[in-house]
C-alpha positions in Angstrom: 0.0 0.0 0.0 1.7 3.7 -0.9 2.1 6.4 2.0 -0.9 8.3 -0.1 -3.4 5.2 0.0 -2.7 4.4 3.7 -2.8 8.7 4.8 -5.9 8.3 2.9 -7.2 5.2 4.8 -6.5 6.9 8.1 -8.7 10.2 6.9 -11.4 8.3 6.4 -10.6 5.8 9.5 -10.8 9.3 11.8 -13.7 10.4 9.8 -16.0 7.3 10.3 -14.2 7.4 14.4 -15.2 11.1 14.9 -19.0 10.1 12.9 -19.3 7.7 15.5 -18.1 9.6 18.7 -21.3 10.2 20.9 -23.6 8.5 19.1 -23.6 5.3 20.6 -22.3 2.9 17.8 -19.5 0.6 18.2 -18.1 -1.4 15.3 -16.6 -4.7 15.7 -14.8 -6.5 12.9 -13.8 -10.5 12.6 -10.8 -11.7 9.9 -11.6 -14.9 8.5 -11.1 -17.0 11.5 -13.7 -15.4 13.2 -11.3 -13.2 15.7 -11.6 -10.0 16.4 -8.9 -7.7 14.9 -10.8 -3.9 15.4 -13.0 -2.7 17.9 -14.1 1.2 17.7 -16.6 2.8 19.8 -17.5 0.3 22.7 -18.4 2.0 25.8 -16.0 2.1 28.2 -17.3 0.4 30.6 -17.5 -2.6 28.8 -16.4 -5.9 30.4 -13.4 -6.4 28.6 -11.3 -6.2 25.2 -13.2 -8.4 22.6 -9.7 -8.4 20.8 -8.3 -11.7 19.8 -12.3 -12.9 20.4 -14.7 -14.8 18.8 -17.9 -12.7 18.4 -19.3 -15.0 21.1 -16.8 -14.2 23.3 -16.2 -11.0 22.7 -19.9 -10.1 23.9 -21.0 -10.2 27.6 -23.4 -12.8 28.3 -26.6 -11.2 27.6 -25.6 -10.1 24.1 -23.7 -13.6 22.8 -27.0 -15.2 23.4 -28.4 -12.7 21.3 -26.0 -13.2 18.6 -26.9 -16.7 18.6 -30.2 -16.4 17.6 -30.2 -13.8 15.2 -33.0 -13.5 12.8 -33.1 -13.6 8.6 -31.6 -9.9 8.8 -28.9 -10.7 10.6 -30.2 -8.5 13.8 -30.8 -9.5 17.4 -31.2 -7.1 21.0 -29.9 -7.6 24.2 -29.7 -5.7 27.2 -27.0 -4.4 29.6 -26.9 -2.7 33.5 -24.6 -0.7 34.4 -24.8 1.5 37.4 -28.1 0.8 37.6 -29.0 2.0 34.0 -30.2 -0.3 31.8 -29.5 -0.3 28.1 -30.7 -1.8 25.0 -28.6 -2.6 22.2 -29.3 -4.0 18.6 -26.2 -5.5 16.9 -26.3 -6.3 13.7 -23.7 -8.8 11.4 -22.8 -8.2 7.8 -20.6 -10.3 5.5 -17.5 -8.8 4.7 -14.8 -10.3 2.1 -14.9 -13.5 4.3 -15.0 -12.0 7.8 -17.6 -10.1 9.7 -18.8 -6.5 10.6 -20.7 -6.0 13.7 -22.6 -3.3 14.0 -23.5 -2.4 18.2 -26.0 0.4 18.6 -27.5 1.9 21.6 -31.1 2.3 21.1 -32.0 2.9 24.8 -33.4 6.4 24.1 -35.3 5.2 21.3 -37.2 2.3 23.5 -37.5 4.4 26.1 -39.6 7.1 23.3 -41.3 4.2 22.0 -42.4 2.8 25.6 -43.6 6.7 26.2 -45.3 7.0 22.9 -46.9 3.7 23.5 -48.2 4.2 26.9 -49.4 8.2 25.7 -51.4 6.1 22.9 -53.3 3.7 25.9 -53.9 6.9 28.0 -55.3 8.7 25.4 -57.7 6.0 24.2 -58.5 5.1 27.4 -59.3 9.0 28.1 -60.9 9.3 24.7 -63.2 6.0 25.6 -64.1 7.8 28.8 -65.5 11.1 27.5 -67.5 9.6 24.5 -68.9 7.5 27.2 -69.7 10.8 29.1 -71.0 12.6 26.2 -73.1 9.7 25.4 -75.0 9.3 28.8 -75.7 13.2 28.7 -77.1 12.6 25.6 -79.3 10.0 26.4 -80.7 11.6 29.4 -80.8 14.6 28.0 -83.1 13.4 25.3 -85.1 11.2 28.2 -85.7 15.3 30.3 -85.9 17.2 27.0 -89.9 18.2 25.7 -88.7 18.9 21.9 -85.9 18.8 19.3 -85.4 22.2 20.0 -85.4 22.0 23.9 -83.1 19.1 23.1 -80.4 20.6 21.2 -80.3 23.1 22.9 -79.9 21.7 26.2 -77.3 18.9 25.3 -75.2 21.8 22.8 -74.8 23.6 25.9 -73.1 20.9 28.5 -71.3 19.5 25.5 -70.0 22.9 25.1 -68.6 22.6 28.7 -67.1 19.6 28.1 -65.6 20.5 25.3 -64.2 23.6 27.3 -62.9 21.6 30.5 -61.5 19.1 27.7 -59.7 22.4 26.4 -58.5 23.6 29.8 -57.4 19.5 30.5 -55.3 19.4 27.3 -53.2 22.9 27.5 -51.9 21.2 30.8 -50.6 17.9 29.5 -53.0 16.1 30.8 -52.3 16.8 34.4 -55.5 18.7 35.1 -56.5 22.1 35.7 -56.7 24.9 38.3 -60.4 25.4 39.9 -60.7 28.7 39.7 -59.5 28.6 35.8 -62.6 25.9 35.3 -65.0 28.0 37.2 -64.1 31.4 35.1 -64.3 29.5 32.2 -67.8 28.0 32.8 -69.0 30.8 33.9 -67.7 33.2 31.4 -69.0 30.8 28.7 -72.1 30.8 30.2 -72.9 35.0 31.2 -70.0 36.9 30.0 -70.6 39.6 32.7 -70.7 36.6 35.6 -68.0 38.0 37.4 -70.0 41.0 38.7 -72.3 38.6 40.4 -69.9 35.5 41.4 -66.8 35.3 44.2 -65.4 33.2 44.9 -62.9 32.3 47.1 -60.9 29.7 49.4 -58.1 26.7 47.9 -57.6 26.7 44.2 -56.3 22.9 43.7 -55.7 21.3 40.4 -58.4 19.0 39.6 -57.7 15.7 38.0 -58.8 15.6 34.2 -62.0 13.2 35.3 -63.0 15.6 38.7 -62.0 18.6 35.9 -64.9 17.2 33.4 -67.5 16.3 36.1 -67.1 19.7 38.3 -67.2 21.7 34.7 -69.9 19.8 34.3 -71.4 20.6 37.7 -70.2 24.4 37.3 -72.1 24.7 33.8 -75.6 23.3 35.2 -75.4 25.7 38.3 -74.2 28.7 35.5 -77.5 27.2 33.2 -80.1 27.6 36.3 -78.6 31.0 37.6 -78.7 32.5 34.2 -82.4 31.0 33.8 -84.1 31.5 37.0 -81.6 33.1 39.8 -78.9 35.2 40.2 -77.1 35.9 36.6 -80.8 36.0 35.2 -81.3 39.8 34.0 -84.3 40.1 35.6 -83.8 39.7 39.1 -80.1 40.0 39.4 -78.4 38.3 42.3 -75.3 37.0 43.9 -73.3 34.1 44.0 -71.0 32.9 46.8 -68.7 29.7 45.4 -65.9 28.2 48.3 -63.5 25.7 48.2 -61.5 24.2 51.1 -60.1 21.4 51.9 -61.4 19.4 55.5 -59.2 19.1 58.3 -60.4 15.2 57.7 -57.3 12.6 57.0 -56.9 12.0 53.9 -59.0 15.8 53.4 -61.5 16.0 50.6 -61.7 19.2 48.8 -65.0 20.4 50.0 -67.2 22.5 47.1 -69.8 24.8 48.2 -72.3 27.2 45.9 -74.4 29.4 47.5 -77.1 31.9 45.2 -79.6 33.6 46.2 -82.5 34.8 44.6 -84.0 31.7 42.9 -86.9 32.4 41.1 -87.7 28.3 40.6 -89.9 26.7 43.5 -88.2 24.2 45.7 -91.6 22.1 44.5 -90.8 22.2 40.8 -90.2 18.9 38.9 -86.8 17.2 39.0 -84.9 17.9 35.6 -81.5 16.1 34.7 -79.7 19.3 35.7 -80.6 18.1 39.4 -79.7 14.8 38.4 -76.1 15.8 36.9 -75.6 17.6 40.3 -77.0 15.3 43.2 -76.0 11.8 41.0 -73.8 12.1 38.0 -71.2 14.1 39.1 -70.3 13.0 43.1 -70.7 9.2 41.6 -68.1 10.1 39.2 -65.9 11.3 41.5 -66.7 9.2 44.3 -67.6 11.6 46.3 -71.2 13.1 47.8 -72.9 16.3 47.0 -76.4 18.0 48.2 -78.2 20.2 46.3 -81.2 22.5 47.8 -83.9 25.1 46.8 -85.6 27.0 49.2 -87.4 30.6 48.7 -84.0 32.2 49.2 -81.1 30.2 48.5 -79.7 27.9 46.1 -76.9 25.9 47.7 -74.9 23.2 45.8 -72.3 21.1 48.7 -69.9 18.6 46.7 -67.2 16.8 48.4 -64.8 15.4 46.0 -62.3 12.8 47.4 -58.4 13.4 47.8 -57.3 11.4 44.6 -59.1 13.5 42.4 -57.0 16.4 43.1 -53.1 18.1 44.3 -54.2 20.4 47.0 
């Protein structure tokens, strides 16, 4: 070989070395007999020198039984602790003039996307499952309390409005939840744009879990409904609106919900309507939790208790 084909070897040798740096690939290669006469880019932490090596040997344990069982591309994984890390590697053999290149890659941050990617999928189905099973009861018994198309669309429009708003509100926080006092101005806002004038509200603002999040929307947009209808945000006999969260002193505490309006127009006789049933049933079943919900000549009040794993004080 001349000084100028073995200068260029080495360029290219410190080019493919320097490609490799960082990246986690390692190149092996085996002369005819099946010993290994380069190795490039092994961790160093690695057991010891595969040099002089059959490919077998030259591997720890977990990765020579890999490399026995190979499939029809020539590819197998195997994993390796160290430090209490765990990575995966996929090596891969190719023919070459008689000998063998193998090919050691560390795929661990690509298992470990794929694993997260995976389990993002299942949550979101699972979530996705939840809320069309949501949206499909409030249809149903929306349709069951509803006296016409009309009174019908226009009722189930409205709480799959708020859904669609908490859904919103659950989303822009990756999932995690959302504040109360966000889900409450949103409702409300949605709702009586002018609300504010008419509502405080006060105590702990603790971030609801995306299912309390739905269900206390939920909750929040029939209370919004009735007030705008019949009580305090209705523009014919304006009124006022007291809403309090805290958490009880009980162990573990539940976040206690309290709504307090005055001015109701509606009798405390009139005829249950699913709004009730959203609010005394639906919602504290959902959550696990309990709720009251009275009329009298005077007051509405709405009590909810929601239990401790439905939100992060």
């Amino acid at each position: 070989m001349s000084d100028l084909d073995a200068e260029d070897l080495m360029m290219r040798q410190r080019a493919l070395l320097a490609a490799l740096q960082g990246r986690g690939v390692s190149v092996l290669h085996f002369d005819r007999n099946s010993r290994c006469d380069m190795a490039e880019g092994l961790p160093e932490w690695w057991p010891s020198s595969p040099l002089g090596k059959t490919l077998p040997e030259a591997l720890p344990e977990p990765a020579a039984a890999a490399c026995r069982n190979l499939d029809e591309h020539g590819t197998a994984e195997f994993h390796l602790t160290h430090d209490g890390d765990r990575h995966t590697y996929a090596i891969r053999s190719i023919p070459d003039d008689g000998g063998t290149i193998a090919v050691i890659t560390d795929i661990s941050e690509d298992r470990r996307r794929q694993a997260a990617f995976a389990a993002l999928l299942r949550e979101v189905s699972h979530r996705s499952k939840n809320l069309l099973a949501i949206v499909q009861s409030v249809a149903m018994q929306t349709a069951n309390h509803s006296g016409s198309i009309g009174d019908f669309l226009d009722k189930f429009r409205g709480r799959l409005h708020a859904l669609s708003s908490t859904q919103d509100l659950v989303t822009d926080s990756d999932w995690r939840g959302t504040a109360l006092h966000t889900l409450i101005s949103a409702q409300l806002r949605r709702v009586h744009p002018s609300a504010h004038q008419n509502v405080h509200v006060s105590g702990d603002n603790p971030i609801l879990t995306p299912n309390a999040a739905l269900h206390v929307g939920l909750a929040i947009h029939e209370l919004a409904v009735n007030a705008a209808a019949y009580g305090a945000l209705s523009l014919d006999l304006p009124g006022q609106i007291w809403f309090d969260a805290h958490v009880s002193d009980d162990e573990p505490g539940a976040l206690v919900l309290e709504w307090r309006e005055t001015f109701p127009t509606r009798a405390a006789s009139a005829e249950p309507r699913f709004g009730t049933l959203i609010l005394e049933r639906i919602v504290p079943l959902s959550v696990g939790g309990q709720a009251e919900f009275t009329l009298d000549p005077n007051y509405v009040t709405y009590r909810l208790e929601v239990p401790a794993g439905e939100f992060e004080a």
